[in-house]
C-alpha positions as CSV (number, residue, x, y, z in Angstrom):
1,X,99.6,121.9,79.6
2,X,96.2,121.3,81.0
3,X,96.0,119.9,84.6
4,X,92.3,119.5,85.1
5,X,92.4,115.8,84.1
6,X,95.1,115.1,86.6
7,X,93.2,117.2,89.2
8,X,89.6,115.6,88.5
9,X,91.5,112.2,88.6
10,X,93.1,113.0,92.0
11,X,89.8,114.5,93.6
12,X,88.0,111.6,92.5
13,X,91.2,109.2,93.9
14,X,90.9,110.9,97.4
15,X,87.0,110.8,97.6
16,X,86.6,107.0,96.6
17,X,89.2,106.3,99.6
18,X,89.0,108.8,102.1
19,X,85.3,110.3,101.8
20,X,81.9,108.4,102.8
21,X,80.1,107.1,99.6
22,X,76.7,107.7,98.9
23,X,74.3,105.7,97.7
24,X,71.0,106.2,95.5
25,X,69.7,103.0,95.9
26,X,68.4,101.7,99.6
27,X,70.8,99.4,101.2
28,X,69.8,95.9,100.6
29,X,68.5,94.2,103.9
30,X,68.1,97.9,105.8
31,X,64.8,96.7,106.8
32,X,65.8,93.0,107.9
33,X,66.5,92.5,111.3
34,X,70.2,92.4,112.8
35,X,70.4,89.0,113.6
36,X,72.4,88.0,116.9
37,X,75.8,86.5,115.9
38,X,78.6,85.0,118.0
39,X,82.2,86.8,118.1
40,X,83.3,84.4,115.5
41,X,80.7,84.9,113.5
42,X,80.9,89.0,113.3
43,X,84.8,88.6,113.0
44,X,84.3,86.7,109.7
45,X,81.2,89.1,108.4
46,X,83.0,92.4,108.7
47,X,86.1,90.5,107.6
48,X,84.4,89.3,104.3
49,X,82.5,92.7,104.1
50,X,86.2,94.3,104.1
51,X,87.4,92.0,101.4
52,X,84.3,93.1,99.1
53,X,84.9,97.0,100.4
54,X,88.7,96.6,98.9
55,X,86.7,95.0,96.1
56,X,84.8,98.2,95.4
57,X,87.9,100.3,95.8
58,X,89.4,98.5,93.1
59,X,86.5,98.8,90.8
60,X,86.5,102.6,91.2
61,X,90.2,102.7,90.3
62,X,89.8,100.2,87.1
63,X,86.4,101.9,85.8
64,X,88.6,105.2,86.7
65,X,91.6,104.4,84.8
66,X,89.6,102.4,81.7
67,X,87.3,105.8,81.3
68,X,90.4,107.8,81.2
69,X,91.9,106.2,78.2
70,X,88.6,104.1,76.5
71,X,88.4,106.0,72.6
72,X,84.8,105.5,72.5
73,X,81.9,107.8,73.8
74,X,79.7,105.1,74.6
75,X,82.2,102.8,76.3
76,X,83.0,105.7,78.5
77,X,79.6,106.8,79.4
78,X,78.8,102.6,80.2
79,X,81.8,102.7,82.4
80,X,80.6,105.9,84.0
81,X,77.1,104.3,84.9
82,X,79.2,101.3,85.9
83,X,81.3,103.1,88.1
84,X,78.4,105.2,90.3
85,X,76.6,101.7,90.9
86,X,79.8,101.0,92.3
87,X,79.9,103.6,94.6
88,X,76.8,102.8,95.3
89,X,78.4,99.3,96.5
90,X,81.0,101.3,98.2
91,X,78.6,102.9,100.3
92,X,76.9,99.6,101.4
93,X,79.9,97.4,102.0
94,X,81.0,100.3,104.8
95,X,77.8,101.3,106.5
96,X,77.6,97.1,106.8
97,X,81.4,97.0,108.2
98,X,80.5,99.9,110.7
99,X,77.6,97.6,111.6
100,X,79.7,94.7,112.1
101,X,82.2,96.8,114.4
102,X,84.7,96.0,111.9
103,X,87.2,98.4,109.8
104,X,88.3,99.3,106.2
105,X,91.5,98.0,104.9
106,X,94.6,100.0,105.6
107,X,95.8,99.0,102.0
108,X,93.0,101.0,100.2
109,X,95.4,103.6,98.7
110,X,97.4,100.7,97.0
111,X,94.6,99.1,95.9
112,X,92.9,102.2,94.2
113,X,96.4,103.3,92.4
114,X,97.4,99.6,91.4
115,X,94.0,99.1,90.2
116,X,93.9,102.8,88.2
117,X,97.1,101.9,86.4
118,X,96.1,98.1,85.4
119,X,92.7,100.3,84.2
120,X,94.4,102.6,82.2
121,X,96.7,100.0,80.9
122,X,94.0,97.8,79.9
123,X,91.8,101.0,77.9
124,X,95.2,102.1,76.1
125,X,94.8,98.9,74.1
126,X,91.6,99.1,72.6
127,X,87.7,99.3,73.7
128,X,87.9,95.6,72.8
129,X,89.8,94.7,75.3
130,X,89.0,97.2,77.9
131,X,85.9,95.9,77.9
132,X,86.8,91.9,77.8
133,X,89.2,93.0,80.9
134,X,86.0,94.6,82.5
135,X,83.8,91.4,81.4
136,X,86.2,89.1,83.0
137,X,87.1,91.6,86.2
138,X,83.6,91.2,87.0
139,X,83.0,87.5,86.6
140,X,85.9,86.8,88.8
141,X,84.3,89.2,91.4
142,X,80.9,87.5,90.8
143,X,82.8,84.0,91.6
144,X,84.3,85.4,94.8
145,X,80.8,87.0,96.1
146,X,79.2,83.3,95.6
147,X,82.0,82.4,97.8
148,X,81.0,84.8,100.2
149,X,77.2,84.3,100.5
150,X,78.6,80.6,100.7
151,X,80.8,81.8,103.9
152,X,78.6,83.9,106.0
153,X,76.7,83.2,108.9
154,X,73.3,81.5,107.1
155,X,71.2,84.1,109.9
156,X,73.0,87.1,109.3
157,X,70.5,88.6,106.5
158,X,71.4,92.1,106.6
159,X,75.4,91.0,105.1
160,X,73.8,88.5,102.5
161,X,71.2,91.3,101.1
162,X,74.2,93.2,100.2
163,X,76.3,90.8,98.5
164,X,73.4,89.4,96.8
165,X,72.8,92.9,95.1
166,X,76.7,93.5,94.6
167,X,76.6,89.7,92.6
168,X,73.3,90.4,90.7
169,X,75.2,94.2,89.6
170,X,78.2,92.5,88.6
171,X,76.8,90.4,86.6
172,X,74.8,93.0,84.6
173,X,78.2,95.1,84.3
174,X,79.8,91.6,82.9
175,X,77.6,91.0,80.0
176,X,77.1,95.0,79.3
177,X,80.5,94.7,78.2
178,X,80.2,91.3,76.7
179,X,77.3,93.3,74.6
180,X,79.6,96.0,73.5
181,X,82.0,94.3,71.8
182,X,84.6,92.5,74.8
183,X,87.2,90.5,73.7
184,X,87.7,87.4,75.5
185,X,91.1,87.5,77.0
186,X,93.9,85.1,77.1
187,X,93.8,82.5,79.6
188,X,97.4,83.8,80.9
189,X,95.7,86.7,81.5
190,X,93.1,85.5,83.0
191,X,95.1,83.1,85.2
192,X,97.5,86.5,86.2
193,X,94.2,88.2,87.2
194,X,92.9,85.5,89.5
195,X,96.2,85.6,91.4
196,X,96.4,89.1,91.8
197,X,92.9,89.0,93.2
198,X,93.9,86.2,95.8
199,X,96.7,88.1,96.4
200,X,94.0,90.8,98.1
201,X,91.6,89.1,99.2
202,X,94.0,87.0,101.6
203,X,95.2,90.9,102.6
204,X,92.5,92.5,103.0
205,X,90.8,89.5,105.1
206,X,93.5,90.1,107.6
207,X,94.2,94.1,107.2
């Protein structure tokens, strides 16, 4: 029996949670000014910027999962790319929390493994569908960061950078797998997914 799937998987599962992310890119707004913000107003940043950290955790898990059991070489390689941006994210989303005083969510862990399984779930049934559950994963995250540029402090530049670039990437990962072949999904399914998401959000906000 060959374990080095089951060990690659779990190295990368304890990096994405436990290990600092790097990033290629420059962090959007590094050069802005950090703007003076009330005790309120940092509470709710790092809160949010949590919420979108959990976000990225659950990304890594799904693009994870859907590359372990996608059939097609160029779906997989799409998700890989996917997937380093989103580290990339990862990176951002805690260097901005660190900035804000604020911490990561202690529910990480189940987010990554709930999130791997729904992944692998969703690539066992077909690159159509893997991709139409990645298309409409990312559109519901790309509704939920214009709700967030819609919350933050309008001053606070440095938070807004960085979920402006998250929204833009999404949105690119969204109709890359439109473009391959994503099967739009049922709106049960679609309905099931927006629960479960408000389901974490409304943790993550909090712990």
């Amino acid at each position: 029996m060959n374990l080095d799937p089951l060990i690659i998987q779990l190295d990368t599962a304890l990096r994405t949670i436990f290990a600092p992310a790097q990033s290629v890119r420059q962090t959007p707004g590094e050069g802005l000014p950090e703007a003076p913000l009330s005790e309120e107003e940092q509470r709710l940043a790092a809160a949010l910027m949590r919420i979108n950290h959990c976000g990225e955790i659950c990304a890594q898990g799904l693009y994870q999962g859907q590359g372990l059991t996608a059939r097609n070489a160029e779906v997989k390689q799409e998700l890989g790319q996917a997937a380093r941006e989103e580290t990339e994210h990862l990176a951002w989303t805690a260097r901005r929390i660190r900035e804000l005083g604020g911490r990561k969510s202690f529910f990480n862990p189940l987010w990554y493994g709930g999130s791997f399984l729904i992944g692998a779930a969703a690539g066992a049934l077909g690159d159509r569908w893997n991709l139409g559950f990645l298309a409409e994963t990312e559109r519901q995250v790309e509704q939920h960061l214009t709700g967030h540029l819609e919350r933050l402090p309008a001053h606070d530049l440095r938070s807004r950078a960085i979920v402006d670039q998250i929204r833009q990437d999404e949105i690119k990962h969204a109709a890359l797998a439109v473009a391959h072949g994503g099967a739009s999904l049922p709106a049960p399914v679609r309905g099931l997914m927006r629960i479960s998401a408000r389901v974490m959000t409304t943790a993550a906000y909090w712990v």
